[in-house]
C-alpha positions as CSV (number, residue, x, y, z in Angstrom):
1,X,0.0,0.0,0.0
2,X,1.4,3.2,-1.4
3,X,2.3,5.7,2.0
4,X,0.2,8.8,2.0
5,X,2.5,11.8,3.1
6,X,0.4,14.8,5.0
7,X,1.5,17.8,6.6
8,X,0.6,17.8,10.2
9,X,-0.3,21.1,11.6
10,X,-0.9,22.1,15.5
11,X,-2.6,25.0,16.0
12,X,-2.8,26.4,19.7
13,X,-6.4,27.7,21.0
14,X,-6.4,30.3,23.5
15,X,-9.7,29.1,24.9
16,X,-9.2,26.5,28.0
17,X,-11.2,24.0,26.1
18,X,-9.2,22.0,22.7
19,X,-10.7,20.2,20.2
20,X,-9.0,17.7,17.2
21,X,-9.6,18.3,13.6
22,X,-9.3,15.4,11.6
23,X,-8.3,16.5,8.3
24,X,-9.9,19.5,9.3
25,X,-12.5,17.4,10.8
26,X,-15.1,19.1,14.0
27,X,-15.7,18.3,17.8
28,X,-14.5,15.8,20.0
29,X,-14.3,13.5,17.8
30,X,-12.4,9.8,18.0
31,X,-10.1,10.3,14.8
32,X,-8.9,7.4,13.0
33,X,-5.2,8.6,12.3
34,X,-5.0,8.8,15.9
35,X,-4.2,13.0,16.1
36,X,-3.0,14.3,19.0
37,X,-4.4,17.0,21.1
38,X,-4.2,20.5,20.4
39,X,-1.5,23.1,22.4
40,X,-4.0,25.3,24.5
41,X,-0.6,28.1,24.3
42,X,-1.0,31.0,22.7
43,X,1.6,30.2,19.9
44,X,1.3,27.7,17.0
45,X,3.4,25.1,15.7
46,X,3.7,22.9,12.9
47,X,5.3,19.5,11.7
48,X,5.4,17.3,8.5
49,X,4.9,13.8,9.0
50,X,4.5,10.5,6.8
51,X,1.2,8.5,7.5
52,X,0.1,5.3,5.8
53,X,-3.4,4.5,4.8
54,X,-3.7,1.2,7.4
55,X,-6.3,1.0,9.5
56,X,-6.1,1.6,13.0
57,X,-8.2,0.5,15.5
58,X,-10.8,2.6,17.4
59,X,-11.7,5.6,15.4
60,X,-10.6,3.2,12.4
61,X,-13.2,4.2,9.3
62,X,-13.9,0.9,6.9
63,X,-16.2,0.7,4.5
64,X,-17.7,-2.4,3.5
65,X,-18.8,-3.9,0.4
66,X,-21.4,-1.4,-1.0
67,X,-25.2,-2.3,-0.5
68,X,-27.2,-2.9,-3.4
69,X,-30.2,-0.3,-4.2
70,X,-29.5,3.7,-4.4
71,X,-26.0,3.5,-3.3
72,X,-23.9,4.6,-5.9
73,X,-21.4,2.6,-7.5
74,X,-17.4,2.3,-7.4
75,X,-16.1,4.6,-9.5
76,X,-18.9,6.9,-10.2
77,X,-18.3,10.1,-11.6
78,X,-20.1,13.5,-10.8
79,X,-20.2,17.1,-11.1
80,X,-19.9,19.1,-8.3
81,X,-23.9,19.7,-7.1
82,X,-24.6,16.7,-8.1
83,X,-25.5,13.6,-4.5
84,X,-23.7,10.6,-3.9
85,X,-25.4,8.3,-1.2
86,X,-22.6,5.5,0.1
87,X,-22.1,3.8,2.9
88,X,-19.8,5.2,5.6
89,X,-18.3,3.4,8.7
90,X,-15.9,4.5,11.6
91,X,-14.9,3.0,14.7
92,X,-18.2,0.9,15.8
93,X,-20.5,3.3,14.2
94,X,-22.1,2.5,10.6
95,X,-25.0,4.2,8.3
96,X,-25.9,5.5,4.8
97,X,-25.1,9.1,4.0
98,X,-25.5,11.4,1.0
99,X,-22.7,13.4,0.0
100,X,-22.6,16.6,-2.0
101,X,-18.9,18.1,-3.1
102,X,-20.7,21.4,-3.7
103,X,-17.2,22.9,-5.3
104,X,-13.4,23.5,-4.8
105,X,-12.7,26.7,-3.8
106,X,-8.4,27.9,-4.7
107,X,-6.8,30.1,-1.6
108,X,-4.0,32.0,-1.6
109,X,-0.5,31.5,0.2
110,X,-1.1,33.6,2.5
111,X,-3.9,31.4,4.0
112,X,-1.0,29.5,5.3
113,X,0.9,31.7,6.9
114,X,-1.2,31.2,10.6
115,X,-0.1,27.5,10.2
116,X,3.8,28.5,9.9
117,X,4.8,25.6,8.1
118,X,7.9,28.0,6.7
119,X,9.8,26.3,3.9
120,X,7.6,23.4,3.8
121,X,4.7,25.7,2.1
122,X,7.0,27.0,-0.1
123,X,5.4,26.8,-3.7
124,X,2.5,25.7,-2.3
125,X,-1.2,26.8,-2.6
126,X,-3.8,26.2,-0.5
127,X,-7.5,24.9,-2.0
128,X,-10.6,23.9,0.0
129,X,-13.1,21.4,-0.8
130,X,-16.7,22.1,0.3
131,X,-19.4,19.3,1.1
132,X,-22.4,19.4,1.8
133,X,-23.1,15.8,4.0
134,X,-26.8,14.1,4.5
135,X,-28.0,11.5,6.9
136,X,-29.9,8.6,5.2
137,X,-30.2,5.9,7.4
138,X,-28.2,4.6,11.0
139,X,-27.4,8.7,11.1
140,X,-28.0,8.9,14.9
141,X,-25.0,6.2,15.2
142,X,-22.3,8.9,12.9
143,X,-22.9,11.7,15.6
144,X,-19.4,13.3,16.4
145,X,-17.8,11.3,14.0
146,X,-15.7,12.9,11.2
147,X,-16.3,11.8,7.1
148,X,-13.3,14.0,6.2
149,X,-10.4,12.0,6.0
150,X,-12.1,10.0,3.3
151,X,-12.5,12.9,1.0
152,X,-9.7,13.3,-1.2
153,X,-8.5,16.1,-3.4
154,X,-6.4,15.2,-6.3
155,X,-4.8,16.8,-8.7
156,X,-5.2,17.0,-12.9
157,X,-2.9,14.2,-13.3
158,X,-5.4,11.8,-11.0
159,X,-2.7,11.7,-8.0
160,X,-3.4,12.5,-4.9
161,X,-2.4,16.5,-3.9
162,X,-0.5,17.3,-0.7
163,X,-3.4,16.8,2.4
164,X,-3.2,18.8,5.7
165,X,-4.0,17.5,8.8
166,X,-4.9,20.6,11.2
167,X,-5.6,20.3,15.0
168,X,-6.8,23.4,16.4
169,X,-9.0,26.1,14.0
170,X,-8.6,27.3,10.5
171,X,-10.4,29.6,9.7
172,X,-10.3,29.4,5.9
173,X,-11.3,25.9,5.8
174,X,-13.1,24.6,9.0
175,X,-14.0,21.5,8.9
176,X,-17.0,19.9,11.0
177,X,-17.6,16.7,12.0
178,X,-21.6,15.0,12.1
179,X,-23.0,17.1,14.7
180,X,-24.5,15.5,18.3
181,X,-28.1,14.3,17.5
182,X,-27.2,13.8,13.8
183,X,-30.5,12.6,12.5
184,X,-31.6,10.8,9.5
185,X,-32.5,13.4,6.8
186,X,-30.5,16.3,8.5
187,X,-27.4,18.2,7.0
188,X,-24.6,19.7,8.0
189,X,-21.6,21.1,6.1
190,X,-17.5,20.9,6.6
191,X,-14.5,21.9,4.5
192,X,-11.4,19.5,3.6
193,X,-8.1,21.0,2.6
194,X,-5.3,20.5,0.4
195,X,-2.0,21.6,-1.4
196,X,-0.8,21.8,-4.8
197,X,2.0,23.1,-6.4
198,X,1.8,26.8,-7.9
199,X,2.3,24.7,-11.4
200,X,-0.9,22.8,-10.6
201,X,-3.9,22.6,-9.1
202,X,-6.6,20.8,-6.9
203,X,-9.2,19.8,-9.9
204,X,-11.2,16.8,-8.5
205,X,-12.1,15.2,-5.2
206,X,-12.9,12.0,-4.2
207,X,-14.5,9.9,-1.5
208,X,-11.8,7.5,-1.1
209,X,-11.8,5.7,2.6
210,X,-9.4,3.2,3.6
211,X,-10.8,0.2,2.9
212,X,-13.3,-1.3,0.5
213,X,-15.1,-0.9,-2.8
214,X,-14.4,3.0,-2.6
215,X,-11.0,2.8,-1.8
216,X,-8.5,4.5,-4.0
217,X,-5.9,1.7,-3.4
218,X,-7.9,-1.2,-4.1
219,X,-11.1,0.1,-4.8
220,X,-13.3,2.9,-7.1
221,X,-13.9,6.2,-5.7
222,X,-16.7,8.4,-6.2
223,X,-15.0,11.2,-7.9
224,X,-16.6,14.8,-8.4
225,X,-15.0,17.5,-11.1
């Protein structure tokens, strides 16, 4: 399994209370890649880091093999508007959600400059992905979960672009995780982001988990563009 290199960032809240991002994921959520806990100094920090795609074990997010019926199919491709409903899984918790990349949205260096990755952000340009995520069925089971390290932004070329791993706030991209007393039929929204080179771009993104038929190692994402 190909490693997946991220750029880890901590980002110190001045409020006494913390909370984890995933990916720029919400709340107080378990997180699958294990992040740690936010600084609660006022000063901000930042580290790259190598991560593979294994699965850990609480927080870990599997997909199984897709249900027949509405669920789209490995490998579907979309616009951006336009709903996928798939299966999504983490830790113990399991249900059916619709997801919506509403659009990709390009930010400027500058964005980064709160994160102070220094030379690691050189030639680098930030660019958020925006979703728009649905609860169909077992939604009451996702609540304070986080979908975003299965969305993936990739670049023109189909690769994978350079993802960001905040804990602490961002205000450019915050990302959200299902909200307490998610519900079937309710929505909330949340915001995943990613690098590319000057050169290039983030053109596509994809709901890739880990593991399963939407995996983008083994499996057929949904892919929006």
């Amino acid at each position: 399994m190909t490693p997946r290199k991220k750029v880890s960032v901590l980002t110190a809240l001045l409020a006494a209370s913390t909370f984890a991002l995933a990916a720029c994921g919400g709340d107080d959520e378990p997180d699958r890649k294990g992040s740690d806990p936010a600084s609660t100094e006022a000063t901000t920090e930042a580290s790259t880091e190598t991560t593979t795609d294994a699965p850990t074990d609480a927080g870990t997010e599997t997909t199984e093999a897709a249900p027949a019926g509405d669920v789209a199919a490995p490998g579907t491709a979309l616009a951006f508007g336009q709903p996928a409903v798939v299966p999504f899984s983490s830790g113990d918790a399991s249900g059916t959600v619709s997801v919506t990349v509403t659009g990709i949205t390009k930010g400027a260096a500058a964005d980064l400059a709160p994160l102070k990755l220094g030379d690691r952000a050189k030639g680098f340009v930030p660019y958020y992905i925006k979703l728009d995520v649905t609860g169909v069925s077992g939604s009451a089971e996702l609540s304070s979960y986080s979908i975003n390290e299965s969305i993936e932004g990739t670049l023109p070329d189909g690769t994978e672009a350079q993802n960001i791993s905040i804990i602490g706030t961002f205000a450019p991209c915050d990302g959200e995780s299902f909200p307490s007393g998610f519900a079937d039929g309710q929505t909330f929204s949340t915001c995943v982001p990613y690098l590319a080179q000057e050169s290039s771009s983030v053109s596509s993104a994809r709901f890739a988990p880990n593991d399963g038929p939407y995996s983008s190692f083994d499996g057929k994402p949904v892919v929006w563009k």
